[in-house]
C-alpha positions, 0 to 999 in steps of 0.5 A: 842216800849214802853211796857205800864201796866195800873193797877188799884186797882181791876184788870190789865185793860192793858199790852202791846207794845205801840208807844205812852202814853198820860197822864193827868199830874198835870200840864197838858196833855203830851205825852210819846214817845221811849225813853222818860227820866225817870219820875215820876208824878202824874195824875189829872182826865181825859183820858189816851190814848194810841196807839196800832197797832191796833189803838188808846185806851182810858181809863178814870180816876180819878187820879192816878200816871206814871212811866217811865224807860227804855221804860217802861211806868207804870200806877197806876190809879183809874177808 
């Protein structure tokens, strides 16, 4: 599992264990799975979703920046 913390500048919108990280990329869209090699990017406006055990969350924003280490994945959006 992944443990993913998505932070915006007013509170802590999501800490937890995840299976999978979808990010909006400068580049484009992309996916962050176990044991993904460690990366830093910055985010364009659009959608992060992500899979609990629960189901599938999204969260819509308006740029921001992704941390990956160690199946740590680390979210600084703006919402």
């Amino acid at each position: 599992m992944l443990v993913l913390k998505i932070v915006s500048t007013e509170k802590v919108v999501y800490h937890g264990e995840v299976e999978s990280v979808t990010v909006p990329g400068t580049l484009g869209e992309f996916e962050i799975l176990i044991d993904h090699a460690p990366l830093i990017s910055s985010l364009e406006k659009g959608c992060v979703k992500y899979k609990t055990k629960e189901g599938e969350q999204y969260i819509d924003i308006l740029g921001g920046f992704v941390q990956v280490k160690r199946n740590e994945v680390s979210v600084c959006v703006e919402v």
